[in-house]
Every structure is written in C-alpha cells, then in structure tokens.
Steps between C-alpha positions, in 0.01 A plus 500: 500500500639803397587873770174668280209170526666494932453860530170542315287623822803760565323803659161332532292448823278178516300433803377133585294407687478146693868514447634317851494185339390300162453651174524831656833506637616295192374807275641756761836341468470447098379895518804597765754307277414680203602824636140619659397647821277286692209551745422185662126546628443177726409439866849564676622146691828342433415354140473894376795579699712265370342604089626845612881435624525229166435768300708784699761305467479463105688853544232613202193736526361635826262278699229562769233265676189658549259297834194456234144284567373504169191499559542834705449784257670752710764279548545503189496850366715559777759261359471648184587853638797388628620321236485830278640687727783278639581343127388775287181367307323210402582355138396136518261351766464121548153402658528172644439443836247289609363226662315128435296583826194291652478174229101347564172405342335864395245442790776469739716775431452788799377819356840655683681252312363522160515929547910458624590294193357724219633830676802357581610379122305682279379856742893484603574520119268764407578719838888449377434609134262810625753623730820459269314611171523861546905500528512284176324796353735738592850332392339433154369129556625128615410170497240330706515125549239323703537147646180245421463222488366157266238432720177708452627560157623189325422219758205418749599178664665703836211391669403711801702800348183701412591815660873508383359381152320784465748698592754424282204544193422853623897589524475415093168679437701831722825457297336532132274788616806641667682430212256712241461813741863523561624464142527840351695612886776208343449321806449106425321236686539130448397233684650137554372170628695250623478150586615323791804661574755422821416777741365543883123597355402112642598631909166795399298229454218323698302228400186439652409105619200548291688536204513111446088481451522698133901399398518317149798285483708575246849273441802591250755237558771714293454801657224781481794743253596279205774773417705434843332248662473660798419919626665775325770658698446919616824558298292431215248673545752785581664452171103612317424791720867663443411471125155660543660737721734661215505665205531110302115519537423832429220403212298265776244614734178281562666225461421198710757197496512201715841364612409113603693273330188373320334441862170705348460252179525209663257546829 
C-alpha cells in the first residue's frame, strides 16, 4: 500500500460510534491508521479505554472517547459538540452501535424492551446523524456510513429478533431518505449489512425461555457463510467502510450492500 492510499483520511475527523469493541473499534483503527482523527462515542469501561490508548499509540491523528448511551439524545449531541470542537469538525460519521436486545415470541417481548431496542439501534442512529449533520454542512460535506444488518432486510429466520429486525429495516429506509435530502450538501449516506460477524454484540443479548415454543430448526452442516465457512472478521468489515468513507466512492450514495459471505442466499 502506497504513503498516498495510508494517508487518504489525512486531515479528516470521523466519529464512531459503538467503537469500544467489534466492528467499531476495527473501523476506528482502519480510520486512525489512515491518517484520521477519531472520536470514539461508546459507553466508557475498559474495552473503550483500551480502543483509545491502541490508537494513541499509532502516533497518527488525534483521538478522544466521548461517555455516549446511544439511545440518549443529549448524550449524544453533546458528544458531537465536543468532537467539533476538540478535533475540528465532523467529515465522516459511522453509525453503528447497537444492540440484539430482548430475543422472544412478539407476545412476550416487554413493551420497555421492545421501545429500548428500536431507540437504541435505529433512534441512536438518527439522533447521531441529526446532531452531526449540521457540521457536515459547514466543511462542504462527508460521508455517512450506517451499520445494518441482513436480518430484517435479506433474512427472517432470527427467530425472536422482531424488534432488532425491524430495526435494522428502518436504519435502511433512514439511510436512502437520508441519502436523497443530503445529496446536493455533497454529504453521502450508505448503508451496510453484515452477516454474522466475530464481535461482543452476542454479551447484549437475552433470550427469553419462551423463545423455544415458536423456534424453526434450521441445520447447515457446512457452515451458515459458504464464502468462509465461518463469521466474517470486524477487520473486514473495516476494510468496506474505509472505502465508503473516501473519496474511492465518491459516485455512491443510497447504496445498500451486504457483506456476508453469501450467509443471506443461503438462509
């Protein structure tokens, strides 16, 4: 890789959020490597912590970690404040922290429950694009990149997952709308979906005993990803939000693109 394609994010603030851990802090590092400031918006415990002084020690960009709840809207714009003031601007946001929250039958699902999983993933990405929008404005656009997911939009058979399905379908629905009314401020907005991918998301989840009255059993004996045979690494991941991060994609907005390893086809 060549000093120019390493340094491509050279004077460039990106602010992640869930970035303590997973895809997040793979993207914040991918981001940080490449020569960008980073705001790491996350609940502050040791995982975000240790994201931060990784990436301070990379000797690159400036970093900060912001003590963010998601689904707290002041919280957030607070965060976002900061980060323009303490980095100097917001030119690519990455909207991907969330949670697999309460997994039941629909009639078992707490009304708290259902209510913390969609403002959690998809209120905590609209409260983060809101809040950051208006600085994007102002330094002449960015890139928006929005983490969903293949269930509620290419595969059903999560059973239980109603509320984070949904979710994940509104985040798309958000992102193409975003995508139109921000256009012509060059601000873009794509969205991914991944598959199974090796992160900590599992340690949000709980699964009610109920859950085994409506399961379907479903068996792949070579693996639910016929590409790898196994869940895509955060690296990887990384490697598709630097690239709709910079300039490389500067013709694609709206776009929607699944990174599963053929999970999505075959379930």
């Amino acid at each position: 890789m060549s000093s120019n394609q390493r340094l491509r994010f050279q004077g460039k603030t990106a602010l992640v959020t869930g970035a303590g851990s997973g895809i997040g802090k793979a993207v914040a590092i991918k981001l940080a490597q490449e020569g960008a400031n980073v705001a790491l918006l996350d609940l502050i415990d040791k995982r975000t912590h240790e994201a931060e002084q990784e990436i301070q020690a990379m000797g690159m960009g400036k970093v900060r970690a912001y003590d963010v709840d998601i689904s707290d809207a002041a919280r957030v714009a607070d965060a976002i404040e900061k980060t323009v003031s303490e980095l100097g601007g917001i030119d690519i946001i990455f909207a991907n922290a969330g949670i697999n929250g309460v997994v039941a039958p629909i009639e078992d699902i707490d009304v708290e429950d259902w209510q913390n999983t969609i403002t959690t993933n998809l209120g905590g990405t609209f409260f983060t694009v809101k809040y950051a929008v208006p600085h994007m404005k102002k330094d002449d656009g960015g890139s928006i990149i929005i983490t969903s997911s293949i269930n509620g939009n290419y595969t059903f058979s999560n059973i239980g997952m109603s509320a984070y399905s949904t979710s994940k379908a509104g985040q798309v629905a958000f992102a193409k709308m975003a995508a139109l009314e921000l256009a012509k401020f060059n601000i873009r907005v794509n969205v991914i979906c991944p598959g199974a991918i090796s992160t900590n998301i599992d340690q949000s989840t709980e699964k009610s005993e109920e859950l085994n009255e409506v399961s379907i059993k479903m068996e792949f004996p070579d693996g639910r990803q016929p590409l790898a045979h196994g869940p895509g690494k955060p690296e990887e991941v990384a490697d598709l939000v630097a690239f709709l991060a910079s300039d490389e994609s500067k013709h694609i907005t709206g776009a929607q693109i699944v990174i599963d390893g053929a999970e999505s086809l075959l379930s």
